[in-house]
C-alpha positions in Angstrom: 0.0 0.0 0.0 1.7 3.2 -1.3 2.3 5.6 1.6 0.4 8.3 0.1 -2.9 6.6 1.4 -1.7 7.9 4.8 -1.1 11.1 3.5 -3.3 11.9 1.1 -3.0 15.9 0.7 -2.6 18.4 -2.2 1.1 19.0 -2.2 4.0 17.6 -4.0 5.6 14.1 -3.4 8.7 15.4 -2.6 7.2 17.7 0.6 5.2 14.3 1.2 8.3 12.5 1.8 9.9 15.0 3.7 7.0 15.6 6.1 6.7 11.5 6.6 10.7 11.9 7.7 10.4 15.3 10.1 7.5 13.0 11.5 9.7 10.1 12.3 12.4 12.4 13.8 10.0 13.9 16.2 8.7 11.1 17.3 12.0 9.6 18.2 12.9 12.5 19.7 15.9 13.4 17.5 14.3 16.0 16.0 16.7 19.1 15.5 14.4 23.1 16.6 15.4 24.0 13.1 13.6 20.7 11.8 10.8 21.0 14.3 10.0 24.8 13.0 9.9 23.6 9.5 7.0 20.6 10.7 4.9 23.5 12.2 5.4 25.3 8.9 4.2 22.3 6.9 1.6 21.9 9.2 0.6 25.5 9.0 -0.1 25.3 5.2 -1.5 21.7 5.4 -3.9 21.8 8.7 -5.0 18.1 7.9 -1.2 16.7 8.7 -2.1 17.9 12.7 -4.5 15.7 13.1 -2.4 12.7 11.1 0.4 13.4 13.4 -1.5 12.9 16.7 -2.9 9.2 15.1 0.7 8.3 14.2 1.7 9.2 17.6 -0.8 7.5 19.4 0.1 4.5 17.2 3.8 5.0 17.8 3.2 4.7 21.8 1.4 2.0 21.8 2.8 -1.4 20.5 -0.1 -3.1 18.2 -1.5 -6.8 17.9 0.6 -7.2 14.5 -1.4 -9.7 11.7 2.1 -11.0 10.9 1.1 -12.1 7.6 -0.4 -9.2 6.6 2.8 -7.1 8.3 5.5 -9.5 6.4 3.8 -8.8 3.3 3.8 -5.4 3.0 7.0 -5.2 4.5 8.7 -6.8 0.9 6.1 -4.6 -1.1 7.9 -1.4 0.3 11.1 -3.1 0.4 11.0 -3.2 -3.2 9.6 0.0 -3.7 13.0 1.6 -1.4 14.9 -0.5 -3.9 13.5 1.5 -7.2 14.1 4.6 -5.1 18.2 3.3 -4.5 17.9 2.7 -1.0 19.2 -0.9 0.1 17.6 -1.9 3.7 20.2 -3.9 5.7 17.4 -5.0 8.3 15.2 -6.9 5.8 16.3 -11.0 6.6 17.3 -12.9 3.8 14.0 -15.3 4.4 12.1 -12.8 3.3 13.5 -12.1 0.3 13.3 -15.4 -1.1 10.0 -16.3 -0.3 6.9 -14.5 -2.0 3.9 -13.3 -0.6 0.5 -12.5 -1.2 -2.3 -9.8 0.3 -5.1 -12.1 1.2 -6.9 -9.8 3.6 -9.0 -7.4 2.6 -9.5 -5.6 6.5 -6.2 -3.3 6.3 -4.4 -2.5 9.7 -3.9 1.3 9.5 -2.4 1.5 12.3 -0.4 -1.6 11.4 0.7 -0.2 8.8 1.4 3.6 9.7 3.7 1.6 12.5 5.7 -0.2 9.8 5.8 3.1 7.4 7.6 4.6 10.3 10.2 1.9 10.7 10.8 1.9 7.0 11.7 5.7 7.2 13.7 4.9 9.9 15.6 2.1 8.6 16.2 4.3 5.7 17.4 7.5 7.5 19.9 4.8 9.6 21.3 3.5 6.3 22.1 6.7 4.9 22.9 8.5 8.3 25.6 5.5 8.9 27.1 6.0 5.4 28.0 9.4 6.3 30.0 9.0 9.5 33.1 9.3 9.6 35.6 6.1 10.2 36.5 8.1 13.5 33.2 7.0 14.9 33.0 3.9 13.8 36.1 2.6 15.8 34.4 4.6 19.2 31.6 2.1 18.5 33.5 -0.9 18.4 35.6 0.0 21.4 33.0 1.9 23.5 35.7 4.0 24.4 37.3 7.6 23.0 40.3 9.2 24.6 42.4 12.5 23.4 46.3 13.4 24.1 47.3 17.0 25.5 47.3 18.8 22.3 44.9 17.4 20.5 40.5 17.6 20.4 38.2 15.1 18.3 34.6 15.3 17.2 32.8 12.5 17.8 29.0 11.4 16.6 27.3 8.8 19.7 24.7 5.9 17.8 21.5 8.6 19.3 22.7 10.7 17.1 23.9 13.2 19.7 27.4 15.1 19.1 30.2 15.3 21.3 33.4 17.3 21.3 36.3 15.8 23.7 38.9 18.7 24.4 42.6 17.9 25.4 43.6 15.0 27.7 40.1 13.8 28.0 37.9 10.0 28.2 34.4 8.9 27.3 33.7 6.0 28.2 30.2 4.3 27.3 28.2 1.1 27.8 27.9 -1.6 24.4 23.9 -1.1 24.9 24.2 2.9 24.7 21.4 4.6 22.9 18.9 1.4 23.3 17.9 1.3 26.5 19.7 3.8 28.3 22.2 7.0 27.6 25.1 7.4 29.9 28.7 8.1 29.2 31.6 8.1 32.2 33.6 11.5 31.1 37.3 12.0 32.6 38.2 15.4 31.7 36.3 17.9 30.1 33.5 17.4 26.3 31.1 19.8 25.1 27.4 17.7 24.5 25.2 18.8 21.9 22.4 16.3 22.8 19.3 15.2 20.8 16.2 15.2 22.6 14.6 12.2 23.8 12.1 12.1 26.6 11.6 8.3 27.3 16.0 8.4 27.3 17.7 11.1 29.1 21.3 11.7 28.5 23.4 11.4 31.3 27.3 12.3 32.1 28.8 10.9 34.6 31.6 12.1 36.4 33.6 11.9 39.5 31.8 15.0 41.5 28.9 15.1 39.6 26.0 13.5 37.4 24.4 15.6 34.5 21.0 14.7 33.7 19.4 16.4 30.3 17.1 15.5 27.4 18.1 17.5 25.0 20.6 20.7 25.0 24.1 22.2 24.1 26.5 22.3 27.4 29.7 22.2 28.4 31.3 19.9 31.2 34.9 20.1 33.0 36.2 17.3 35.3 39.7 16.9 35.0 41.1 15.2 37.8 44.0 17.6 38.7 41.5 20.6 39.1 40.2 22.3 41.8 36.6 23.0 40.5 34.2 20.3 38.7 32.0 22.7 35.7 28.7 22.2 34.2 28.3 25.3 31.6 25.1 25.8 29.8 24.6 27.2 26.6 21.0 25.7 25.5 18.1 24.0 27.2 18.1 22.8 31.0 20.1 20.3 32.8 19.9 18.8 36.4 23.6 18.2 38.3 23.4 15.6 41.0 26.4 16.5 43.0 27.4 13.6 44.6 29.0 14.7 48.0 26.6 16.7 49.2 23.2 14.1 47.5 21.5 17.7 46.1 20.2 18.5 42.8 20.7 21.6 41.5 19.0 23.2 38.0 21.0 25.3 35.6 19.7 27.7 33.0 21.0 28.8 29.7 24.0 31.6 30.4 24.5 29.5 33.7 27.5 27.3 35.0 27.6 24.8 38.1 30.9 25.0 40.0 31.4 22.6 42.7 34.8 21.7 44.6 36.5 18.6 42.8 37.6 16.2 45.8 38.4 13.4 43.3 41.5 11.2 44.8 44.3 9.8 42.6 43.7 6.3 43.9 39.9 6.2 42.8 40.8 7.3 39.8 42.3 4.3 39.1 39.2 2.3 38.9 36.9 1.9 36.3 34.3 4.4 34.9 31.4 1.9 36.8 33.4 1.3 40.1 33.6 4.8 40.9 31.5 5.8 43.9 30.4 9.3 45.3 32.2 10.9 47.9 31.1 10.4 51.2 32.0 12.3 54.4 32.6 15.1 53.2 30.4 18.3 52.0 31.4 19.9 49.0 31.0 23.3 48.4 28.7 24.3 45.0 28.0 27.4 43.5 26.4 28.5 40.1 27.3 31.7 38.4 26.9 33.6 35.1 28.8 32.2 31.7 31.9 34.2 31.0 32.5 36.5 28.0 35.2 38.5 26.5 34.9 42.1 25.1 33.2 41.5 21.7 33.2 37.9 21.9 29.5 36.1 21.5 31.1 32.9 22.5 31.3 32.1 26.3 35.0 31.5 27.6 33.7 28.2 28.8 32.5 26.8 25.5 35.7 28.5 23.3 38.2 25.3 23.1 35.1 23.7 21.0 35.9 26.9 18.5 39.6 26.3 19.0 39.9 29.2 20.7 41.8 29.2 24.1 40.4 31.8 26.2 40.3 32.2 30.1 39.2 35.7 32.2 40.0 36.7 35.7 41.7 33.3 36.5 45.2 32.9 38.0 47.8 31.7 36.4 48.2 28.3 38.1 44.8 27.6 36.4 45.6 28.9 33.0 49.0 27.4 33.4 47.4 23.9 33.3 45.3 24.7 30.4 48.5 25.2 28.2 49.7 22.1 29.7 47.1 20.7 27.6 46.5 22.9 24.7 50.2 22.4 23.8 51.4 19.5 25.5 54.1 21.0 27.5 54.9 21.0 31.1 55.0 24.3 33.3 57.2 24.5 36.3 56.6 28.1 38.7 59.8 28.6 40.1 58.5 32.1 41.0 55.6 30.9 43.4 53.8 34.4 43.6 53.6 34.8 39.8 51.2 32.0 40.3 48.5 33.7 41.6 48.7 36.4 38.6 45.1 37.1 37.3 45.2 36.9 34.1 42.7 36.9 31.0 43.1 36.6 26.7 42.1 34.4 23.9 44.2 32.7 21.7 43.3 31.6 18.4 45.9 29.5 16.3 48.8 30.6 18.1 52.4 29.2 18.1 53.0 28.2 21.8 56.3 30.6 21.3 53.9 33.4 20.5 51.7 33.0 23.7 54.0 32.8 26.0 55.3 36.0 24.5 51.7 38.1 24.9 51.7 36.9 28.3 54.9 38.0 29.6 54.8 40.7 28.0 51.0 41.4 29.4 51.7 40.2 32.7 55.7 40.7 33.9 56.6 37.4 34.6 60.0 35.9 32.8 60.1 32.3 31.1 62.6 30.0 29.7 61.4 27.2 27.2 63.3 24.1 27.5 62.3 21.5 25.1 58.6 20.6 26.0 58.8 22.3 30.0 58.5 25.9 30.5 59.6 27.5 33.5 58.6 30.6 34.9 60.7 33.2 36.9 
């Protein structure tokens, strides 16, 4: 049965199709705002796909009594039509294939049917969506784990969908079943999330200090072990931080970051993501504050590595001193112990290492010699 029956409405194939897909999306809760504004366009000039939508998603929350022969026969009919269209559907078992069916009821299933229309859109939007990723993310897949080297940062696509961007000396770690029936990454170190939306699977980070809960949002979260502070920045949406010392949740807002005290040990850091268990005995202190900008910069401080941009404001220099340990892969010594506590701010885009430490000395008065990969400061 062609799809069109479903959708029967005066408008091109082509916007059929596309509808049929935003649909899908939505209803899987990968939906992007830009795709969801174009839906409630379509819907806008076409008031009859409102009321289509609700019956699909009725249909897609409740699982149906499936006439299997009915199901399995329609199933090769679209199969082949996918086929004339150049799209090959790995799912389809080779038992179907071979044997041949025939439509022997006249009663049709609509919401049977609108069900399997669904996973055929699906299956298709998988195919192609996996043809485009990169090799980088198929080898996270297989090992279920990605890890970066001071001086370097990697892009990285999860199976959901969602996006995540692991800055320098970082780990994400994440379970063989992720995206099925659960979300949840262990993070060492610090990724920026941009999350698709799902409401029957929240996305969550765990860390060290802290557990971030979210559905769907762009934010930014810091838990390397040799810091003092633990950072949940968010740019888009709402997320919930469980901070794990002191058993509160706290809600951050858009233009808000979560600071709470990091009093990770070496020793438990040792262990494995899953072994790692909260703090106890001790009450941590939290605090949540505005995002950071710089003078005629639009993106925040805390979110800039993902731009390649290494920026810090109002932070001493022990604390930007170990964020060039990473962006460059060097080692700082203070040999000078009051230059430490130097507040310093900048942004550095694309810049030598030789170049950096230059603007800073010059900006701040402190002296450095460079020996090999270790800089020392006077």
């Amino acid at each position: 049965m062609p799809v069109l029956v479903l959708f029967k409405c005066d408008m091109l194939q082509s916007e059929e199709e596309r509808i049929l897909t935003l649909i899908t999306r939505k209803l899987m809760g990968e939906a992007t705002s830009s795709e969801l504004e174009e839906l409630e366009s379509f819907i806008s000039r076409y008031p009859a796909y409102a009321e289509k939508e609700a019956r699909l998603s009725e249909v897609w929350s409740k699982p149906p009594v499936v006439d299997r022969e009915f199901v399995e026969a329609t199933f090769v009919a679209h199969t082949n039509r996918m086929k004339d269209f150049g799209y090959e559907l790995t799912t389809i078992s080779d038992e179907l294939t071979k044997k041949p069916f025939w439509l022997t009821r006249k009663k049709v299933l609509y919401p049977v049917l609108a069900l399997f229309v669904l996973v055929v859109t699906i299956s298709i939007y998988r195919f192609t969506a996996n043809k485009n990723r990169p090799t980088e993310t198929a080898a996270v897949e297989i090992n279920n784990e990605v890890s970066t080297r001071n001086g370097s940062r990697t892009q990285i696509q999860l199976l959901d969908g969602s996006t995540v961007w692991l800055n320098a000396g970082s780990k994400l770690n994440y379970g063989k079943d992720f995206g099925q029936k659960q979300r949840e990454v262990y993070l060492t170190g610090e990724a920026f999330f941009d999350v698709v939306k799902n409401p029957h699977k929240p996305f969550i980070i765990h860390t060290k200090a802290i557990d971030v809960r979210v559905l769907g949002t762009q934010f930014n979260v810091r838990s390397y072990p040799t810091d003092k502070i633990v950072e949940t920045s968010l740019i888009r949406g709402v997320v919930e931080v469980l901070v794990k010392g002191r058993g509160e949740k706290w809600v951050i807002h858009p233009n808000e970051k979560l600071l709470v005290e990091n009093v990770s040990s070496q020793e438990e850091l040792q262990k494995k993501p899953e072994t790692i268990q909260p703090v106890r005995g001790k009450m941590v202190e939290v605090a949540i504050k505005p995002l950071t900008y710089q003078f005629n910069d639009s993106v925040a401080v805390e979110a800039a590595w993902v731009k390649n941009k290494l920026s810090f404001k109002d932070e001493p220099f022990s604390e930007v001193a170990k964020k060039l340990e990473r962006w460059y892969d060097i080692e700082i010594e203070f040999k000078n112990e009051s230059a430490k506590n130097l507040m310093m701010k900048g942004t550095f885009v694309n810049e030598t290492l030789q170049k950096a430490l230059e603007a800073l000395e010059f900006s701040f008065g402190f002296k450095y010699s460079l020996r090999g990969n270790k800089v020392i400061i006077y």
